[in-house]
C-alpha positions in Angstrom: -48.5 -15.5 2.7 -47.9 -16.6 6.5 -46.3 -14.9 8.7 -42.8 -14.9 9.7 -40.7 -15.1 12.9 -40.3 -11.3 13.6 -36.4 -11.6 13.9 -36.4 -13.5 10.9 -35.3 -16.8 11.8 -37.6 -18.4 8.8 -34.8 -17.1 6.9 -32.4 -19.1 8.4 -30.8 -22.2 6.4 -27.7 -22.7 8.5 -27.8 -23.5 11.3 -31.0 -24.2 11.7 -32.1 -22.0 15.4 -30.0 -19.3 14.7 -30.6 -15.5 14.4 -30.1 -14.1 10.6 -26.7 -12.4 11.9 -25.2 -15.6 13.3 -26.1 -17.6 10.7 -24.1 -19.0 8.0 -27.0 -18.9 5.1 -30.3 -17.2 4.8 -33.0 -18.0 2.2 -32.6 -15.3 -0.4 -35.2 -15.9 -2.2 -37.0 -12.7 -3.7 -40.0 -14.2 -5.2 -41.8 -15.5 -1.7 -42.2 -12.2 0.5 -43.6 -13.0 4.1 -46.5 -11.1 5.8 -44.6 -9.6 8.0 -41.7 -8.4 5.9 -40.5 -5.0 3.7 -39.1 -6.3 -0.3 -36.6 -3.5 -1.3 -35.1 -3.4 -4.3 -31.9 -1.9 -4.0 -30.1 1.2 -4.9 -26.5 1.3 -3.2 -24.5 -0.7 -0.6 -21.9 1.1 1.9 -19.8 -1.7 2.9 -18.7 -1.2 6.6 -15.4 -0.3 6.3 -13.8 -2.5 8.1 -15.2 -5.2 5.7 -14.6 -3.0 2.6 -10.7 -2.3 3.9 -9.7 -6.4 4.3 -11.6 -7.2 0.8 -9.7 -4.5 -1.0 -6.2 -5.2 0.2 -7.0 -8.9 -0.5 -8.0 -8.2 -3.6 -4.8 -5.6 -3.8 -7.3 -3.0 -5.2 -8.5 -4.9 -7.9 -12.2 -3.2 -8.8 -13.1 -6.8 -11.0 -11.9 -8.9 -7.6 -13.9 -7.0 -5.3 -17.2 -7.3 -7.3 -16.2 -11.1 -7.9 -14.9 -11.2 -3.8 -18.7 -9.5 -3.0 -20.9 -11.4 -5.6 -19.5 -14.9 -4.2 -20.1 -13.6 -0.6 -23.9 -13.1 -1.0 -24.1 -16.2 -3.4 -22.7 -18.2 -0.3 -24.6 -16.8 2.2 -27.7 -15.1 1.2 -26.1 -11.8 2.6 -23.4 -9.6 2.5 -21.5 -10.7 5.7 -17.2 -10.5 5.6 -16.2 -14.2 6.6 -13.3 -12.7 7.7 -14.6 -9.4 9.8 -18.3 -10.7 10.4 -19.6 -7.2 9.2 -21.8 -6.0 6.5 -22.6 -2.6 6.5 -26.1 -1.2 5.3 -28.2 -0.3 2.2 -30.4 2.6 0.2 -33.7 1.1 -1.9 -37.2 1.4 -2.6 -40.0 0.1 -1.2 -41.3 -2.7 -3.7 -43.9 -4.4 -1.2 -44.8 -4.7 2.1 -46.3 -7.3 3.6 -50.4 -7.1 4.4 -49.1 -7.2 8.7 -47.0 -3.9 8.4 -49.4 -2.0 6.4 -49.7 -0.2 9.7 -46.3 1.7 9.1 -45.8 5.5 7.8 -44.6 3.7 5.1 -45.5 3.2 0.8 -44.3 1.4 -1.9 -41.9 3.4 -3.8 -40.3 5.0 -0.6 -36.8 5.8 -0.5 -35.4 4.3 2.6 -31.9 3.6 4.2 -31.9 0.1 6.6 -30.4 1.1 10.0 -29.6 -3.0 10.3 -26.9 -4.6 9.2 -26.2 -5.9 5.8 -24.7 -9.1 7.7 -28.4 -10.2 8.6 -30.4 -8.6 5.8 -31.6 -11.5 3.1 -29.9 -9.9 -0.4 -29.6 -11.3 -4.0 -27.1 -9.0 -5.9 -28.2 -9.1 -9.8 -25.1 -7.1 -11.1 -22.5 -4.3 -9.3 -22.8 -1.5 -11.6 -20.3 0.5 -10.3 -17.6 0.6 -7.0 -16.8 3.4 -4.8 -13.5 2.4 -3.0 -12.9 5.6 -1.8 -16.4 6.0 0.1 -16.5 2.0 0.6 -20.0 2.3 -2.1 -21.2 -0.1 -4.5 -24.2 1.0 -7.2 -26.0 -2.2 -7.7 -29.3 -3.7 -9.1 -30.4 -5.8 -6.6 -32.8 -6.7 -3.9 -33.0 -7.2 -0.1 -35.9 -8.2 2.8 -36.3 -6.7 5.5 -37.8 -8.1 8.8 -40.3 -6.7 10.9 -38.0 -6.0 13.3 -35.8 -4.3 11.1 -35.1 -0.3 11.3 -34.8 1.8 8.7 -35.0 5.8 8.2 -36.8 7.6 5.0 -34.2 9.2 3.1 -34.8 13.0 4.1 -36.3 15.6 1.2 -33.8 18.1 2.1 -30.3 16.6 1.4 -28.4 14.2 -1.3 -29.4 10.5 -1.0 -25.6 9.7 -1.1 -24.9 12.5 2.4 -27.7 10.5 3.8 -26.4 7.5 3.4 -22.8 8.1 4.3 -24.3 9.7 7.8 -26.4 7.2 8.3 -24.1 4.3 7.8 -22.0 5.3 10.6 -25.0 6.4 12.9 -24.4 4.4 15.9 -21.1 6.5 16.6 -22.1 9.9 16.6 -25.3 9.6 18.9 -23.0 7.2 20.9 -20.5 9.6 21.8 -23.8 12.4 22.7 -24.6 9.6 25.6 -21.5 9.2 26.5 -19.3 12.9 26.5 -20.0 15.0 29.6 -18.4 18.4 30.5 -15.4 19.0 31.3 -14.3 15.1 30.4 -11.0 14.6 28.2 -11.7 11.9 25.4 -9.9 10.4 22.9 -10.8 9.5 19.6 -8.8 7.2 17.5 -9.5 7.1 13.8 -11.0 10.7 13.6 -10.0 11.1 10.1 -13.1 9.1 8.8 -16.7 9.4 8.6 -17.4 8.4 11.9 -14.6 9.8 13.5 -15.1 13.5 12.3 -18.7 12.9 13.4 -17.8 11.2 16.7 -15.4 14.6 17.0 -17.8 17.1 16.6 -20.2 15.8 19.3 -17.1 15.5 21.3 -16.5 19.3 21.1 -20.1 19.7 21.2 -20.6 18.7 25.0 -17.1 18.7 26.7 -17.4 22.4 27.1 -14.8 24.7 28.1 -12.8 22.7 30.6 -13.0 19.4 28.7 -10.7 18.3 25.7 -10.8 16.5 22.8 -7.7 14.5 21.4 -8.0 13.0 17.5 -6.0 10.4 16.4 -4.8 10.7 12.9 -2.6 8.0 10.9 -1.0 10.7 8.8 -0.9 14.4 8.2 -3.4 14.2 5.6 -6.5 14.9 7.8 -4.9 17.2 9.9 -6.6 20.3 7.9 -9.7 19.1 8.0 -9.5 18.4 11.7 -8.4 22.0 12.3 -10.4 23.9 9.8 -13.5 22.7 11.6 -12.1 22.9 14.9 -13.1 19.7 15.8 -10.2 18.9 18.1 -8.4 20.8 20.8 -5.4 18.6 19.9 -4.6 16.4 17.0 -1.8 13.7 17.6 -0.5 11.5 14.3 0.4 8.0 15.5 -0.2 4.5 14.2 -3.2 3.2 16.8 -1.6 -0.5 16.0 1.2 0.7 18.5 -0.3 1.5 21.6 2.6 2.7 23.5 3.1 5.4 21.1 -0.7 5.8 21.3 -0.4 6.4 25.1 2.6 8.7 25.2 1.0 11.2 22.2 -2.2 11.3 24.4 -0.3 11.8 28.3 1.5 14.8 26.0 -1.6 16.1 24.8 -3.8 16.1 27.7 -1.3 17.5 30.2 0.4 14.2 31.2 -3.1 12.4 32.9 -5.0 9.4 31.2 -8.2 10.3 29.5 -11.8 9.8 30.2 -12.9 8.3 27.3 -11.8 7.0 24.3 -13.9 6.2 20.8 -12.7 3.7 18.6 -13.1 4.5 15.2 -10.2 2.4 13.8 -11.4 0.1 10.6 -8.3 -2.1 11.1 -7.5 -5.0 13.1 -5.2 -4.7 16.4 -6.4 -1.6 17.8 -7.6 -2.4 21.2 -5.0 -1.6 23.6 -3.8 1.4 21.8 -8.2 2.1 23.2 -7.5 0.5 26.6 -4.1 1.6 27.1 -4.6 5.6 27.4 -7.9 5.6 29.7 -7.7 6.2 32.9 -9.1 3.2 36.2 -13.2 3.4 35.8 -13.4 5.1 32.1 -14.8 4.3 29.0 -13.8 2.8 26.0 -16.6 2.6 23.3 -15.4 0.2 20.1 -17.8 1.8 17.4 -15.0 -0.5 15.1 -15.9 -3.5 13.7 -12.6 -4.9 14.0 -12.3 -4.9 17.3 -11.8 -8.4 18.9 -13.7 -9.2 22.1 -11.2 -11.7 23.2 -8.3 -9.0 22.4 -9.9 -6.5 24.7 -10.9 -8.6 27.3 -7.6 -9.9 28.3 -5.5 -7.1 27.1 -7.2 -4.9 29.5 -6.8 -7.8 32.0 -3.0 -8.0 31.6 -2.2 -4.3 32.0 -4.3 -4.4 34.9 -6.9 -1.6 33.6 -10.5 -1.7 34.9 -12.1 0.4 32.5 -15.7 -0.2 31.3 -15.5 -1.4 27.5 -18.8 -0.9 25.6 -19.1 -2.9 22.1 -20.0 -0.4 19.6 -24.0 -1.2 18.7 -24.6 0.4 15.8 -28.1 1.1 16.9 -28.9 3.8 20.0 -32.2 5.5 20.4 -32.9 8.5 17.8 -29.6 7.8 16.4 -30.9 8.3 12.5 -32.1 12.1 13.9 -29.1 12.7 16.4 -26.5 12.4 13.1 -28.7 13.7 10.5 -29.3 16.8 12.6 -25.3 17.1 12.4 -24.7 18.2 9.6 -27.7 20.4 9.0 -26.7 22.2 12.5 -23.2 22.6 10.7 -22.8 23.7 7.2 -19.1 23.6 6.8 -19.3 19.8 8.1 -21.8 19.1 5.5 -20.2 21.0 2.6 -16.8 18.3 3.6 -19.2 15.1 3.4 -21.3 16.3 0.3 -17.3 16.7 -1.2 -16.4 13.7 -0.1 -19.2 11.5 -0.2 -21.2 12.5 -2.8 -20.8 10.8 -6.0 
């Protein structure tokens, strides 16, 4: 078979010049694998969860809806990409072939891996859902996917749960993220810490602010606040709604001694949380929108209109060694793995 275009443009239907993530259709088509891509067939889908939040209140919780909202997505598109959020999320599968110009790769047929690219440019014909997770955001599923040769992945590691991989690795980008970005002594702010990459996002946070920084978690309700505390991953937990920014911004000047923090991590999977980010950071800090419901526009001129120059970094989901960086986690910290492999284990 010829090769294809190593970012996977030969993929592309519509519009014709686009990149696979951009696009509004990809060739899904199983039976013609390229020289230069990796046929999986596939085990599980985590749906980001921003995508997996807007397509269960749509579908009011419905488990039928959801498959059907899911199955028409990838019918329509050749991928699993939320019209509505632009995400995806990522996928666990086995090798089924690789193509004769990546035989190079520490890679075999029958290889467990986890794809450290997006689900909203990964080629993927869905056979059946076989089961849905809504709690973890999971779908069980006999299906296939392509990936190209640019395309990441990680081998599932031989000395944990294929389902604590996954969850880890589906929220990667955050975790090794915050390692860049937390120095000592900062103050940083975390919104959304009650989720999988908000707990994670916390414990590098306490990791590397040392004893004269501070980390603040944002909670919506009470329920996380144990967790937070029993794993001392906060110096301060604050419950507020991150859709109100004002009450965002006074919970966080009461927590961190009345000044504006350094940092702040967006973990949020709902829309409208980007000044409730912007609002609390202090003239020439960070604000790092791992969320992938963040709107550009909405952070751009919000930050514009309160006059705030802070530097806004869109949350990548990829950073160097960021596979190793979170897996490490929760091998470095049993208690932290013991509260994913209850939670995300099924």
């Amino acid at each position: 078979m010829a090769l294809g275009n190593k970012y996977g443009t030969h993929r592309v239907i519509e519009p014709v010049g686009a990149l696979p993530q951009t696009a509004q259709r990809l060739n899904n088509d199983m039976s013609v694998v390229y020289d230069n891509e990796i046929l999986l067939d596939v085990i599980a889908l985590n749906i980001d969860s921003a995508s997996f939040t807007q397509i269960e209140e749509e579908a009011k919780g419905d488990i039928e809806k959801i498959k059907a909202t899911i199955m028409g997505i990838v019918a329509a598109r050749g991928k699993q990409q939320n019209p509505v959020t632009g995400s995806g999320g990522m996928l666990i599968g086995k090798v089924a072939k690789i193509g004769s110009a990546l035989r190079d790769r520490d890679l075999k047929v029958g290889d467990k891996i986890a794809s450290l690219v997006s689900l909203s440019l990964t080629p993927l014909k869905i056979n059946k859902i076989l089961k849905v997770h809504p709690e973890i955001d999971r779908l069980e599923v006999e299906a296939q996917a392509i990936l190209f040769e640019s395309g990441i992945y990680a081998k599932l590691p031989t000395d944990m749960d294929e389902g604590l991989a996954l969850a880890a690795l589906d929220v990667a980008g955050a975790p090794a993220q915050a390692a860049k970005l937390v120095r000592p002594g900062m103050s940083v702010l975390i919104l959304g810490a009650g989720g999988k990459s908000g707990i994670l996002c916390c414990y590098e946070a306490m990791k590397r602010v040392g004893p004269t920084g501070r980390v603040i978690a944002n909670i919506h309700s009470e329920r996380s606040r144990k967790t937070l505390q029993d794993l001392h991953l906060a110096h301060d937990i604050i419950v507020a709604d991150a859709t109100k920014p004002l009450d965002i911004l006074d919970a966080t000047l009461k927590a961190n001694h009345g000044k504006e923090v350094d940092l702040c991590i967006n973990c949020v999977n709902i829309q409208g949380t980007e000044m409730a980010s912007i609002l609390p950071v202090r003239d020439d800090g960070t604000v790092y929108f791992f969320s992938m419901a963040t709107s550009f526009t909405r952070a751009a001129l919000g930050a514009e209109g309160i006059g705030k120059d802070v530097n806004m970094i869109i949350g990548n989901g990829y950073t160097k060694d960021h596979a190793e960086i979170t897996l490490w986690e929760l091998r470095e910290n049993p208690a932290l793995r013991k509260l994913f492999e209850e939670q995300y284990v099924k």
